[in-house]
TITIMAR-974771 format. One line per 2 residues: number of its first residue (from 1); for each residue x, y, z of C-alpha. Coordinates in pm, 1 decimal, decimal comma. Layout:
! TITIMAR-974771
NUM	X/Y/Z ~ ...
//
This chain:
! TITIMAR-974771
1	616,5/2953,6/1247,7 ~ 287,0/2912,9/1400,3
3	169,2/2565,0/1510,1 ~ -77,8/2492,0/1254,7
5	148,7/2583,6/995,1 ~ 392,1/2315,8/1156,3
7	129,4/2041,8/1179,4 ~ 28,6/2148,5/799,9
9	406,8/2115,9/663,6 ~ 432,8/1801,6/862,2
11	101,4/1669,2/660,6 ~ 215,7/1725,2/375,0
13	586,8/1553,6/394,9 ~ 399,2/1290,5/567,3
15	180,3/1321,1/306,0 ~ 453,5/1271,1/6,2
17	593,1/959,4/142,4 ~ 223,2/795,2/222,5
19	157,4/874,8/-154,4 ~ 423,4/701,5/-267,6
21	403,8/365,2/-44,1 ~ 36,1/335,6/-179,6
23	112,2/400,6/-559,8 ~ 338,6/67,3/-527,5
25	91,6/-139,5/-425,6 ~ -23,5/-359,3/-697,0
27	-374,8/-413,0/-835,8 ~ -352,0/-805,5/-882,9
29	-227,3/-861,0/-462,5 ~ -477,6/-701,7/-291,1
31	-596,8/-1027,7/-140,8 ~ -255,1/-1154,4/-73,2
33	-212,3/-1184,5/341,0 ~ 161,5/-1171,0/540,0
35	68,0/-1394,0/758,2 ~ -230,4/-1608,8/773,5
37	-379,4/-1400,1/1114,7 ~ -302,7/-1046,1/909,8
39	-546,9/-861,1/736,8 ~ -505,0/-879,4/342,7
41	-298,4/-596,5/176,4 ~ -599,6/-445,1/23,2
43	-769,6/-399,2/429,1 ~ -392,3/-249,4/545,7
45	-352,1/-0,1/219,7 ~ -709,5/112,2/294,5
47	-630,2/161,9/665,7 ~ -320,8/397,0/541,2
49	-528,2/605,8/287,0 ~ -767,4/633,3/571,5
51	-559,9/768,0/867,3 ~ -532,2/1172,5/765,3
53	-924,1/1137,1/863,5 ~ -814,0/1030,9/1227,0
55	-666,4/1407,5/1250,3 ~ -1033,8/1531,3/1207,7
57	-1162,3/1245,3/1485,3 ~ -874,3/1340,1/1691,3
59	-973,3/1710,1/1746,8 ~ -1371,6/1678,0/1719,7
61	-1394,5/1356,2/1958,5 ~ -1329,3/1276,2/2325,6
63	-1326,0/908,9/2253,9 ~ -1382,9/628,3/1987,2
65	-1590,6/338,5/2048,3 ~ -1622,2/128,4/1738,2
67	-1899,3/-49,5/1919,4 ~ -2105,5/293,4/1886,1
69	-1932,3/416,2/1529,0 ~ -1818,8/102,2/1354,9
71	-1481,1/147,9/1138,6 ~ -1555,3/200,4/749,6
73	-1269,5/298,5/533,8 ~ -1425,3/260,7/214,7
75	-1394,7/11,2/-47,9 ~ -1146,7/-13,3/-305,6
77	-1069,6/-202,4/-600,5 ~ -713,7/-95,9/-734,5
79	-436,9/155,9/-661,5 ~ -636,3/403,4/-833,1
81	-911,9/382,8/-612,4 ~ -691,5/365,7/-343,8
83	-478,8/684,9/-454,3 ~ -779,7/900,6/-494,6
85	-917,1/785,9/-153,6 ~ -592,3/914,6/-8,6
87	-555,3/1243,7/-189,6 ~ -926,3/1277,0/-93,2
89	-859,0/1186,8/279,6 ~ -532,7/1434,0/291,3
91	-717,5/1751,1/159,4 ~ -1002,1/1724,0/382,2
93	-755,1/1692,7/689,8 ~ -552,4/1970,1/556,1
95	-864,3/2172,2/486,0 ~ -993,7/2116,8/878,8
97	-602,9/2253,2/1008,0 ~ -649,0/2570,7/831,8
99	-974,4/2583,7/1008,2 ~ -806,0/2579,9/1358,0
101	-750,8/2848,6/1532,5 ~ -352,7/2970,5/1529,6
103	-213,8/2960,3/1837,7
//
């Protein structure tokens, strides 16, 4: 099995389990904080649904200075939202690894 194709199966399981963490997040506590000094639930979920796009930045970009490229995840409103934001995300990153060349 090639490389890519490793990366891509390791995606997807990754993938399976992400989906599932996010669909059990619910609508009415995404303002509700751990901690006082965390970030609400609704800014972590949004950081999780986000991260298959930081396979895209990983490949294409020699650095990443926020000062230059601030961080936007998007904005979302229920699990829904969030859900389709992921499945979104995913493809996209899957889409760019077939793109690679197979080494």
């Amino acid at each position: 099995m090639k490389l890519i194709e490793k990366l891509l199966k390791e995606i997807e399981e990754e993938g399976q389990k992400t989906r599932k963490m996010l669909a059990i997040v619910p609508d009415d506590k995404y303002d509700w904080q751990p901690h006082p000094k965390s970030m609400p639930v609704k800014d972590l979920a949004l950081h999780i649904a986000d991260l298959p796009t930081w396979i895209t930045l990983a490949v294409t970009t020699d650095e990443l200075d926020f000062a230059a490229s601030p961080y936007n995840p998007g904005n979302v409103t229920n699990t829904e939202g969030l859900l389709t934001l992921f499945e979104k995300n995913l493809a996209k990153a899957k889409a760019y690894m077939c793109q690679l060349p197979c080494k």
